[in-house]
PDB file of N, CA, C and O in Angstrom:
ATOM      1  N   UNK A   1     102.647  66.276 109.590  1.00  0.00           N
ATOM      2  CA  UNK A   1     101.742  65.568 110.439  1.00  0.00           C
ATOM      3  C   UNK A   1     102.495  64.937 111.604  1.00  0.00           C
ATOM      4  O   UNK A   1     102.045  64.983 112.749  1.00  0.00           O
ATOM      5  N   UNK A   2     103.420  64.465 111.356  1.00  0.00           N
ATOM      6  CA  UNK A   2     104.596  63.868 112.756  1.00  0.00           C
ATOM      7  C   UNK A   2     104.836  64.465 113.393  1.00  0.00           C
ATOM      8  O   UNK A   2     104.781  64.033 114.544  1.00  0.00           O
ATOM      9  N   UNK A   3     105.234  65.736 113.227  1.00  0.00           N
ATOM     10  CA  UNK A   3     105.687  66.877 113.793  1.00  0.00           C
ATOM     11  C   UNK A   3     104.164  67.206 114.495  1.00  0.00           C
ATOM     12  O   UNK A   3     104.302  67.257 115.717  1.00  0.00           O
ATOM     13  N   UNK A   4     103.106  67.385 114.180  1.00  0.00           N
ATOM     14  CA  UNK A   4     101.979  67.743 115.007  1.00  0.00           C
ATOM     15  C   UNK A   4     101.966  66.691 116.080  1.00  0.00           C
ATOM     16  O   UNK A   4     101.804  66.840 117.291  1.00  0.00           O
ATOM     17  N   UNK A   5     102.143  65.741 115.475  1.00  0.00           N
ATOM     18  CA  UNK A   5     101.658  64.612 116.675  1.00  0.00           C
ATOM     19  C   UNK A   5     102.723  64.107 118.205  1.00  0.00           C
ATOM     20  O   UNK A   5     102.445  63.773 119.357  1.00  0.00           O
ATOM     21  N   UNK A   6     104.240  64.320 117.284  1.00  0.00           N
ATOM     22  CA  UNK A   6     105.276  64.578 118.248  1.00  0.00           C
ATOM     23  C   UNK A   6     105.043  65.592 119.493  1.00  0.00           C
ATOM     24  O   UNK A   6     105.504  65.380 120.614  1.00  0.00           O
ATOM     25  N   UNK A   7     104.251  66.743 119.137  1.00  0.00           N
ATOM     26  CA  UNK A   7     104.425  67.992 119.962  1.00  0.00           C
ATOM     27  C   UNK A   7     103.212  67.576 120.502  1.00  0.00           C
ATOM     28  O   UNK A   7     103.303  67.981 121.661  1.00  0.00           O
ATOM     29  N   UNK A   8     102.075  66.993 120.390  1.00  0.00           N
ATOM     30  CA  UNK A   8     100.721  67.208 120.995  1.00  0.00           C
ATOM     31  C   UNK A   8     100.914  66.214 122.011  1.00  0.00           C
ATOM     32  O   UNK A   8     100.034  66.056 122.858  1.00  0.00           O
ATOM     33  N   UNK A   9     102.206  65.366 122.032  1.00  0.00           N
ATOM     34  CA  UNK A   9     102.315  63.960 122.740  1.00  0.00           C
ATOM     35  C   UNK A   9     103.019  64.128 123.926  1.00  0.00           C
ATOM     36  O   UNK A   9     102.910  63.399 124.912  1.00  0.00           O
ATOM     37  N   UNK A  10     103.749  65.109 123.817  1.00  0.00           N
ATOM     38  CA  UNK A  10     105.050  65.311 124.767  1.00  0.00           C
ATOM     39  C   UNK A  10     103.972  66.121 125.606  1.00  0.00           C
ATOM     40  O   UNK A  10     104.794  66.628 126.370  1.00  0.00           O
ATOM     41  N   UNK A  11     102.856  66.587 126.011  1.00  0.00           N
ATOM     42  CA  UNK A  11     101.970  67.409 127.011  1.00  0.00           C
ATOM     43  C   UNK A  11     101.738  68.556 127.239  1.00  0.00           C
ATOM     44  O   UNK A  11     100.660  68.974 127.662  1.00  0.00           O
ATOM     45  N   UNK A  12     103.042  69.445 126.908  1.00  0.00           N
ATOM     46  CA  UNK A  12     102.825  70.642 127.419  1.00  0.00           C
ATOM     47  C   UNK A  12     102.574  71.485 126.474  1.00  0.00           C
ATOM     48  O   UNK A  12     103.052  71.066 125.420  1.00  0.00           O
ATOM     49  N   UNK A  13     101.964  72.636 126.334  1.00  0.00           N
ATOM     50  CA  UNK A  13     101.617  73.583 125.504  1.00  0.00           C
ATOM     51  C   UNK A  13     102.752  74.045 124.757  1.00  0.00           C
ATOM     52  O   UNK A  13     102.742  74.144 123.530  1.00  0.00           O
ATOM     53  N   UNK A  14     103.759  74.337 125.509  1.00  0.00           N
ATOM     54  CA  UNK A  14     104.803  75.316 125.422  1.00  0.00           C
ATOM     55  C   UNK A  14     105.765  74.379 123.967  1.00  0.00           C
ATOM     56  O   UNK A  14     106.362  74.981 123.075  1.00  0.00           O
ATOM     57  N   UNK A  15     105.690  73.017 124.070  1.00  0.00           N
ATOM     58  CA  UNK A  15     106.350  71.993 123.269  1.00  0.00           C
ATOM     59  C   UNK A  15     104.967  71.686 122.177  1.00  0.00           C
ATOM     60  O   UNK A  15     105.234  71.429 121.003  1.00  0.00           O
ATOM     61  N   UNK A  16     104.475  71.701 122.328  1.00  0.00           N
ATOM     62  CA  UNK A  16     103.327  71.975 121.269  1.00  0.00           C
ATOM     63  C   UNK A  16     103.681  72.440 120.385  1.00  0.00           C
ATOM     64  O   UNK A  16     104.125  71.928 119.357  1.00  0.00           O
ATOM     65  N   UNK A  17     103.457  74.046 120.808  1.00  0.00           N
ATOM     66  CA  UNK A  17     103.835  75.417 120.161  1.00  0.00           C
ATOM     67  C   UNK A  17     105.006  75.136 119.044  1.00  0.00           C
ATOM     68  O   UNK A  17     104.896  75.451 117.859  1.00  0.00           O
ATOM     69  N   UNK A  18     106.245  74.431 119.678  1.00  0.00           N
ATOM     70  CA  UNK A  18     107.371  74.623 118.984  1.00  0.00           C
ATOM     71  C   UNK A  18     107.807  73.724 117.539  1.00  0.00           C
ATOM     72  O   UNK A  18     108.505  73.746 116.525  1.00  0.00           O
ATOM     73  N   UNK A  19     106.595  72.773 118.483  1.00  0.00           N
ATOM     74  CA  UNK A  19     106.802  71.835 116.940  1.00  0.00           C
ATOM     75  C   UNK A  19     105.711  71.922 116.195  1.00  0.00           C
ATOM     76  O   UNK A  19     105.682  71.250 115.164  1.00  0.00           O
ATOM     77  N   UNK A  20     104.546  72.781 116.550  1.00  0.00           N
ATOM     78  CA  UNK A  20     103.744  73.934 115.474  1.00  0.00           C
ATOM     79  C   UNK A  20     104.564  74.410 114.361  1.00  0.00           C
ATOM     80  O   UNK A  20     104.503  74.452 113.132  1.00  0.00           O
ATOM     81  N   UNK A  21     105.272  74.712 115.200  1.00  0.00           N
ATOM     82  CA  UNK A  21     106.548  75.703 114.363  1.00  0.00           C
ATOM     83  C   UNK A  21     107.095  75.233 113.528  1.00  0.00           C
ATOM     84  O   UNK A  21     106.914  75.678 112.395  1.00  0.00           O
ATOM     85  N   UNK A  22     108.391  73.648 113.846  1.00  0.00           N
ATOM     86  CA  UNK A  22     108.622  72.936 112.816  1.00  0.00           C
ATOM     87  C   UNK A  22     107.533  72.616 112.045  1.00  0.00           C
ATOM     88  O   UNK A  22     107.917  72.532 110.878  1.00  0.00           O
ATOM     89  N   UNK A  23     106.291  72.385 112.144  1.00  0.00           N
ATOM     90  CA  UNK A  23     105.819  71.732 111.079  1.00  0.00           C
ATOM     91  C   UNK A  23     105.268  73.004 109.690  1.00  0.00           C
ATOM     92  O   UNK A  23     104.763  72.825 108.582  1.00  0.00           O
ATOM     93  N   UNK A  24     105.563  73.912 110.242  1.00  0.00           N
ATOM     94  CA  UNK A  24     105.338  75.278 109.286  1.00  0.00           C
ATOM     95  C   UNK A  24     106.020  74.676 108.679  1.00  0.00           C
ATOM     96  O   UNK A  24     105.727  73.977 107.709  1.00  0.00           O
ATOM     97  N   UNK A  25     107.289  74.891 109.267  1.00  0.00           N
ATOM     98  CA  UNK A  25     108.539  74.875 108.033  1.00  0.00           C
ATOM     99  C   UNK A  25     108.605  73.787 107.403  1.00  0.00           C
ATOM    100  O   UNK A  25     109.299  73.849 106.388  1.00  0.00           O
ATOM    101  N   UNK A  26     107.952  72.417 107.716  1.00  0.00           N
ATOM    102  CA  UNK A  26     107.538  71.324 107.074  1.00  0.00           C
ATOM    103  C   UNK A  26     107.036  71.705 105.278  1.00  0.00           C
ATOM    104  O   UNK A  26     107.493  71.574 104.143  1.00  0.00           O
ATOM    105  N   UNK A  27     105.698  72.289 106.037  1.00  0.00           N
ATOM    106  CA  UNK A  27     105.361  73.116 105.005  1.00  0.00           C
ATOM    107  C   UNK A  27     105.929  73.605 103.664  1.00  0.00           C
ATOM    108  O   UNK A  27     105.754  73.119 102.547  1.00  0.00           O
ATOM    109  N   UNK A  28     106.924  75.086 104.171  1.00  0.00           N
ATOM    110  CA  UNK A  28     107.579  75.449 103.434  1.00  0.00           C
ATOM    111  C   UNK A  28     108.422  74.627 102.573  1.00  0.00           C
ATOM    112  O   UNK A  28     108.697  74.922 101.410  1.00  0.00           O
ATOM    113  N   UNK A  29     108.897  73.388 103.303  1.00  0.00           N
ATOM    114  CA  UNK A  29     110.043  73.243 102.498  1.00  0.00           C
ATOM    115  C   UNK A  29     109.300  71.801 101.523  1.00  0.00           C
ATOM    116  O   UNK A  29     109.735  71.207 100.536  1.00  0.00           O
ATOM    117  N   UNK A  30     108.266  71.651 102.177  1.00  0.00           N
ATOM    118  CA  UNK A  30     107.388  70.521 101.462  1.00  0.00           C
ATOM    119  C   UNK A  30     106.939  71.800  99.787  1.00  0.00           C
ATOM    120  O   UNK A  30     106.787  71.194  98.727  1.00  0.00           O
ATOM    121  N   UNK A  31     106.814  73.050  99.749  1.00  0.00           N
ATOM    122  CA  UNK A  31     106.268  74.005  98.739  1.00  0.00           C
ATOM    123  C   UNK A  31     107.999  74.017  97.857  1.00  0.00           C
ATOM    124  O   UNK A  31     108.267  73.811  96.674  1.00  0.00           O
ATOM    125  N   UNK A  32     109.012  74.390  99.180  1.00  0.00           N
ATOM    126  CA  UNK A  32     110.165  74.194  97.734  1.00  0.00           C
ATOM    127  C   UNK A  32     110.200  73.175  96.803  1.00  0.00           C
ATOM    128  O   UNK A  32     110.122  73.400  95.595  1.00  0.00           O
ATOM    129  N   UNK A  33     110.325  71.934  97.335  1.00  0.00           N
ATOM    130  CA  UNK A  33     110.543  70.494  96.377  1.00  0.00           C
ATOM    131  C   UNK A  33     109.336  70.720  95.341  1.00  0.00           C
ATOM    132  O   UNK A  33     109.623  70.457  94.173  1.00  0.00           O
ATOM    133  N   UNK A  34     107.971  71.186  95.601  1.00  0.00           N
ATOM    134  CA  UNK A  34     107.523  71.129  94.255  1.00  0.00           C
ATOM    135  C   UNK A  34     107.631  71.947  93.330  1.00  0.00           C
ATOM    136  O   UNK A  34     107.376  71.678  92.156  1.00  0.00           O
ATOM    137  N   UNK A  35     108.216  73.581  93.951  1.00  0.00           N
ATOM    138  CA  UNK A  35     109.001  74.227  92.797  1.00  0.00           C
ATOM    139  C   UNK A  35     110.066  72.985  92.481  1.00  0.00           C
ATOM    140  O   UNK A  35     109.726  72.262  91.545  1.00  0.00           O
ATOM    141  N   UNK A  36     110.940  72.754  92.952  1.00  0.00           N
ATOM    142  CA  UNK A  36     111.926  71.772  92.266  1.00  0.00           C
ATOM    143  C   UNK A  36     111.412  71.365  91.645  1.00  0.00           C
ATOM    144  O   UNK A  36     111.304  72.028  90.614  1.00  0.00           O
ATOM    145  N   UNK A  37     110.788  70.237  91.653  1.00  0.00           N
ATOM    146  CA  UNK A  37     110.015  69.078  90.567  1.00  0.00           C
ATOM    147  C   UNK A  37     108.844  69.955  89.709  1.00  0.00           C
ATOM    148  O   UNK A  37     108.465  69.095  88.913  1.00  0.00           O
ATOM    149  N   UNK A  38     108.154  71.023  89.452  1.00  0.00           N
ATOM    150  CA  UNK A  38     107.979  71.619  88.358  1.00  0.00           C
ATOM    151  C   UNK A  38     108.966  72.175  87.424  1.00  0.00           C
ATOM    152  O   UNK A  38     108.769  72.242  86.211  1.00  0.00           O
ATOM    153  N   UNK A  39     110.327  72.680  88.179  1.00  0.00           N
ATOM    154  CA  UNK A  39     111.092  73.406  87.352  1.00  0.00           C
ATOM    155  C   UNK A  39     111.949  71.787  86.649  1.00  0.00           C
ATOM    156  O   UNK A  39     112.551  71.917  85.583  1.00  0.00           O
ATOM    157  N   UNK A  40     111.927  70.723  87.164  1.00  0.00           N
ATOM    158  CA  UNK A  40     112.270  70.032  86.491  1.00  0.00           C
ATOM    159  C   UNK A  40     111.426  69.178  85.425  1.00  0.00           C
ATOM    160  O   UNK A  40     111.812  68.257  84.705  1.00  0.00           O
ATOM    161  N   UNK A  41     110.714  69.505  85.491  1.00  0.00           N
ATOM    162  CA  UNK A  41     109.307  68.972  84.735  1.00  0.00           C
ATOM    163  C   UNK A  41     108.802  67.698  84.975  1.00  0.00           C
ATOM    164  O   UNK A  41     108.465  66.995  84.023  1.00  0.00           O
ATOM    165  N   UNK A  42     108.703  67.296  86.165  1.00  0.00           N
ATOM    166  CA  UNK A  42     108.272  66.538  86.882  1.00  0.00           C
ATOM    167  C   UNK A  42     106.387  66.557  86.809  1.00  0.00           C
ATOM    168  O   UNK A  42     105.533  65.742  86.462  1.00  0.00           O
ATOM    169  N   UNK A  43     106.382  67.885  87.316  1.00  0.00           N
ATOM    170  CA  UNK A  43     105.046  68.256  87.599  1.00  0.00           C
ATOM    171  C   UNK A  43     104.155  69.055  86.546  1.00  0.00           C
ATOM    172  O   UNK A  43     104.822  69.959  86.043  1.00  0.00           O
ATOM    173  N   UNK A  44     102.958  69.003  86.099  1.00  0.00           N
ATOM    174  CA  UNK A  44     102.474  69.563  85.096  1.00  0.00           C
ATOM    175  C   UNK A  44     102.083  70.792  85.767  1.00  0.00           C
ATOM    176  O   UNK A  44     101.913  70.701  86.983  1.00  0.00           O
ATOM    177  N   UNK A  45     101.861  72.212  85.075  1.00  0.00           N
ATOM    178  CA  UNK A  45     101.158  73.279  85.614  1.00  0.00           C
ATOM    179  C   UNK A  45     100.294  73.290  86.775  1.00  0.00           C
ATOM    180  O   UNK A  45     100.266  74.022  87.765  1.00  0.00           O
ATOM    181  N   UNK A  46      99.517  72.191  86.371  1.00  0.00           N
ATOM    182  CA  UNK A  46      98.205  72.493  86.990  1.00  0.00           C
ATOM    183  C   UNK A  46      98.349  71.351  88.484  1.00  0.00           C
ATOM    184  O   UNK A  46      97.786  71.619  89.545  1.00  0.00           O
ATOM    185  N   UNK A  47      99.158  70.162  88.288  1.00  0.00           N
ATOM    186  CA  UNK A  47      99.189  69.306  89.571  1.00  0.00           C
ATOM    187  C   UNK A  47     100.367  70.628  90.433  1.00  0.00           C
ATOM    188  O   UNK A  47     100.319  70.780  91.654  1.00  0.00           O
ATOM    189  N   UNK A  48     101.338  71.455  89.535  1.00  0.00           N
ATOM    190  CA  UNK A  48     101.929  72.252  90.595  1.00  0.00           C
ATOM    191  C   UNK A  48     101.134  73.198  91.568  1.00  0.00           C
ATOM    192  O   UNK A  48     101.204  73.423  92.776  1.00  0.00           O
ATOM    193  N   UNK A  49     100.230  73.728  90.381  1.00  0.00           N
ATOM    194  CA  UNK A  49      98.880  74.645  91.230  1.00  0.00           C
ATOM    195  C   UNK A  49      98.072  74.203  92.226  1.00  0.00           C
ATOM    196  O   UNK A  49      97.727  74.787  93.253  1.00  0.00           O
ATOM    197  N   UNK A  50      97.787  73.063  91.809  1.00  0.00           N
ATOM    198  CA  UNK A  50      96.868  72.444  92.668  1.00  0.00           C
ATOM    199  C   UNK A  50      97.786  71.958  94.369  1.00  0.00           C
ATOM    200  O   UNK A  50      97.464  72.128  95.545  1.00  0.00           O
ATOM    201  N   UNK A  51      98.630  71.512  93.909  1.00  0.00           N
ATOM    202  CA  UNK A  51      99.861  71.036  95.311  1.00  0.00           C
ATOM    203  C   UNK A  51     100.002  72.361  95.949  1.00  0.00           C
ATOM    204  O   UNK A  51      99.690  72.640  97.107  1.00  0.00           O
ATOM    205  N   UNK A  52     100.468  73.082  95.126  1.00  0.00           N
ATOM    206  CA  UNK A  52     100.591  74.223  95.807  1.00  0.00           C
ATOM    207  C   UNK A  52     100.024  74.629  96.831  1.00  0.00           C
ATOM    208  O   UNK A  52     100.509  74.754  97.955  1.00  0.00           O
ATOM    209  N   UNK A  53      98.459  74.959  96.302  1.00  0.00           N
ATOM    210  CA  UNK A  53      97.382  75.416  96.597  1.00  0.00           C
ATOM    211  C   UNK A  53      97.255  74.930  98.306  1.00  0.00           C
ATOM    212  O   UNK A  53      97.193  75.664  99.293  1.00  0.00           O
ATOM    213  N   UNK A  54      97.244  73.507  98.235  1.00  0.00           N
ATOM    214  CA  UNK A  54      97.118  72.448  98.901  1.00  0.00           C
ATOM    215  C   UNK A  54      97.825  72.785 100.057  1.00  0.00           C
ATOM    216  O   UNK A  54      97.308  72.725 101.173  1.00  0.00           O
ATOM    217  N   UNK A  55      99.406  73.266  99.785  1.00  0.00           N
ATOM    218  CA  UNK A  55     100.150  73.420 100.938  1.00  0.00           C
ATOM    219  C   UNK A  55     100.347  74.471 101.706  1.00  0.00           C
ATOM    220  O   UNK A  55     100.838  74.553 102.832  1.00  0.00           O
ATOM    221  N   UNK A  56      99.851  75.388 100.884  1.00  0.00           N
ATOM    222  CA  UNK A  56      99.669  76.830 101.704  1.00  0.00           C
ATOM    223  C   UNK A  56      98.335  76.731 102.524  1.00  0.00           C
ATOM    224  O   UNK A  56      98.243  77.386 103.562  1.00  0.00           O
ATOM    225  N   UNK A  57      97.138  75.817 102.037  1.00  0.00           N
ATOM    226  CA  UNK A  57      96.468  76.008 102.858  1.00  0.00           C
ATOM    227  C   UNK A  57      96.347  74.950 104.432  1.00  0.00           C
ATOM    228  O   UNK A  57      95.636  74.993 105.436  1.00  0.00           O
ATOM    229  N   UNK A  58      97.292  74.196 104.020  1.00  0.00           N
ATOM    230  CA  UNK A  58      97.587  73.481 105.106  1.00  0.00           C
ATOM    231  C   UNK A  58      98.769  74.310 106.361  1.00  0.00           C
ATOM    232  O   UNK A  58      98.867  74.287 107.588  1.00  0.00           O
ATOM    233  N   UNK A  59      99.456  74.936 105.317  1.00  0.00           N
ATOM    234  CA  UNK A  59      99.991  75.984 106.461  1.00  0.00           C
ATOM    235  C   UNK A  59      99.393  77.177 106.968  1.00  0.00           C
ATOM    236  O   UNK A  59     100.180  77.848 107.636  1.00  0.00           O
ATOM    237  N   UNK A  60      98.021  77.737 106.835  1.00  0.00           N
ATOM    238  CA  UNK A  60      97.112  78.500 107.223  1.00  0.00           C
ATOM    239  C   UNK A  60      96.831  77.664 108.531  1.00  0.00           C
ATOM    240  O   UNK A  60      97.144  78.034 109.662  1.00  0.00           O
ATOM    241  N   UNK A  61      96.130  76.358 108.181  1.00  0.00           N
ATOM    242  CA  UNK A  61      95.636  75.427 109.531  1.00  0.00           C
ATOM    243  C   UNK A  61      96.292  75.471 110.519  1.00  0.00           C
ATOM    244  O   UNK A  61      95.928  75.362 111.689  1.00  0.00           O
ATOM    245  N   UNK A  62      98.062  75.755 109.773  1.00  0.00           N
ATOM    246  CA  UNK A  62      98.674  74.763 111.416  1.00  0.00           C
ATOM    247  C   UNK A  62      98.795  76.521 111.751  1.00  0.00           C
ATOM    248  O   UNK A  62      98.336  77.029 112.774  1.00  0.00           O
ATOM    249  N   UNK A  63      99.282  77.047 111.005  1.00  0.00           N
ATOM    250  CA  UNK A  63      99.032  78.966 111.535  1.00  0.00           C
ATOM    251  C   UNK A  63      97.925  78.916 112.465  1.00  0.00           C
ATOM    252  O   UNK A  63      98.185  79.226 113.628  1.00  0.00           O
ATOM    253  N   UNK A  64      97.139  78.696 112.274  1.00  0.00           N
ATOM    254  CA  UNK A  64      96.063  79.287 113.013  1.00  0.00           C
ATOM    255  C   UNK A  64      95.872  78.341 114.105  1.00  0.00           C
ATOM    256  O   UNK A  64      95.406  78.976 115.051  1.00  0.00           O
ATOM    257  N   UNK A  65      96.011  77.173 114.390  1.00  0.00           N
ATOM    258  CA  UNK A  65      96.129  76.084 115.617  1.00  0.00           C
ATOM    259  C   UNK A  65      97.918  76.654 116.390  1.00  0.00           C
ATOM    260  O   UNK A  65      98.014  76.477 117.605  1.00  0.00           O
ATOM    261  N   UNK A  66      98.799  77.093 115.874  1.00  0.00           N
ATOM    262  CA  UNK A  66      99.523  77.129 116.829  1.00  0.00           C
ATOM    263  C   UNK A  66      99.140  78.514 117.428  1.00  0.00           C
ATOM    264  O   UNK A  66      99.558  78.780 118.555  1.00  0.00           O
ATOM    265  N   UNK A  67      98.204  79.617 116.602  1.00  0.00           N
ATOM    266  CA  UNK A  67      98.334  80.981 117.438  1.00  0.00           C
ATOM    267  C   UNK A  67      96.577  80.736 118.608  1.00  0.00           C
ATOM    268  O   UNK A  67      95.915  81.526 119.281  1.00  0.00           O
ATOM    269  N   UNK A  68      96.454  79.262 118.306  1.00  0.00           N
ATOM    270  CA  UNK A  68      95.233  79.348 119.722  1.00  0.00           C
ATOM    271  C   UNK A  68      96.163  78.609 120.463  1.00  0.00           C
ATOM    272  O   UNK A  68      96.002  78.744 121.676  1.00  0.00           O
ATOM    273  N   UNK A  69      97.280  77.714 120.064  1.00  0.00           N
ATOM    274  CA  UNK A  69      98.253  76.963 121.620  1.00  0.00           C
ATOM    275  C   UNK A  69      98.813  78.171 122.181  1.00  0.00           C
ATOM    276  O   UNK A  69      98.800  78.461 123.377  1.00  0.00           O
ATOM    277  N   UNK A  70      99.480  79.100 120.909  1.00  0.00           N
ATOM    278  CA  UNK A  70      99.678  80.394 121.979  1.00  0.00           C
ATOM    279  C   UNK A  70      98.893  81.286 122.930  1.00  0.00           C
ATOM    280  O   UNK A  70      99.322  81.960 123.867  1.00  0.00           O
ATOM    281  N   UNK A  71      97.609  81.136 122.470  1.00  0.00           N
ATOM    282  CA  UNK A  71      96.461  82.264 123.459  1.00  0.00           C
ATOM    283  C   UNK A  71      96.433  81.116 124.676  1.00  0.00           C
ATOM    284  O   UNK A  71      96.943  81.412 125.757  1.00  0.00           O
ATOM    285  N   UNK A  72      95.872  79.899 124.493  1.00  0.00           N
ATOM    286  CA  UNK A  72      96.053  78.873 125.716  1.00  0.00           C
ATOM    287  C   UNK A  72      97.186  79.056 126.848  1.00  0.00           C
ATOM    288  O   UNK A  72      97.030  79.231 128.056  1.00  0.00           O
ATOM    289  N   UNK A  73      98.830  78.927 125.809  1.00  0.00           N
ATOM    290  CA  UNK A  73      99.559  78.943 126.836  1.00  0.00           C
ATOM    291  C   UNK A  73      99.731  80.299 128.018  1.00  0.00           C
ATOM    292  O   UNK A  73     100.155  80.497 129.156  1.00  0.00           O
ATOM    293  N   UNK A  74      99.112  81.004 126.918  1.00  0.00           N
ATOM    294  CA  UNK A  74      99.539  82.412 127.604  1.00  0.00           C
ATOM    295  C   UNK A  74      98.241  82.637 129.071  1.00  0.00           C
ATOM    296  O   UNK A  74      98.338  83.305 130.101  1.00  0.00           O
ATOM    297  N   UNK A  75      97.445  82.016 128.709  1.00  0.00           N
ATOM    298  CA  UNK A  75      96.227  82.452 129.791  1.00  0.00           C
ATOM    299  C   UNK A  75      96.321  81.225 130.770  1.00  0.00           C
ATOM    300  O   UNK A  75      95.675  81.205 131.818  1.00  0.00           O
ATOM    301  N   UNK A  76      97.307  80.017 130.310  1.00  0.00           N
ATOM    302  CA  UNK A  76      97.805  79.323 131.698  1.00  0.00           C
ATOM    303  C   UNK A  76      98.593  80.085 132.311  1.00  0.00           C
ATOM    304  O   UNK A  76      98.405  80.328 133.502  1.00  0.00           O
ATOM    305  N   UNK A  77      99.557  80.576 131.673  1.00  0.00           N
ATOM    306  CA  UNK A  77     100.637  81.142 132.720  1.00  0.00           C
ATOM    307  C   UNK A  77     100.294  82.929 132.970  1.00  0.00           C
ATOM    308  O   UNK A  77     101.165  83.509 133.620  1.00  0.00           O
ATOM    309  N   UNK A  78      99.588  83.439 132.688  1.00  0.00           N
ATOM    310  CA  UNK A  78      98.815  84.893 132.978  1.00  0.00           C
ATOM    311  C   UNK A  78      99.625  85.824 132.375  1.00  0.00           C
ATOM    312  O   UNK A  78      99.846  86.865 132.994  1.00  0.00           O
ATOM    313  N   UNK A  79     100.236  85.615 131.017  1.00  0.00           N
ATOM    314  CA  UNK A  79     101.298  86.558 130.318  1.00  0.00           C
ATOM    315  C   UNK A  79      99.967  86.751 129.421  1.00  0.00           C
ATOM    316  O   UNK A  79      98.851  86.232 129.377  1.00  0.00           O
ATOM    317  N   UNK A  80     100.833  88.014 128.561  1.00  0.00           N
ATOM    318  CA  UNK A  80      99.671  88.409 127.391  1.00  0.00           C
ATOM    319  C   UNK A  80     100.990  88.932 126.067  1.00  0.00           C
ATOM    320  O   UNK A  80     100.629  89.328 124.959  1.00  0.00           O
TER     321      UNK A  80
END
């Protein structure tokens, strides 16, 4: 979420985009630690499933919001 708000703050599309990007990998690495903490038994089956669940579909969202900053940026600057 910082990472969205960092990039939407700084103005330009193009810096948007990039910290779209970091926050994927936010994502991802937010999905490793709860393999970690299931494989340590931290987490029960089902709160792992459910987190899981949770974080992939939050990385669909920001997927799909950074590939409309990309159609935006691209039809400001007339690239395709």
């Amino acid at each position: 979420m910082a990472n969205i708000a960092k990039g939407f703050e700084r103005g330009g599309r193009g810096e948007f985009h990039q910290f779209l990007s970091i926050a994927r990998g936010s994502c991802a690495e937010t999905r490793s630690r709860l393999y970690a903490g299931f494989d340590v038994g931290y987490l029960t089956p089902e709160m792992f499933g459910t987190l899981k669940e949770q974080t992939e579909e939050v990385t669909r969202l920001v997927a799909g919001l950074r590939s409309a900053v990309d159609r935006q940026r691209r039809e400001q600057t007339g690239h395709d």
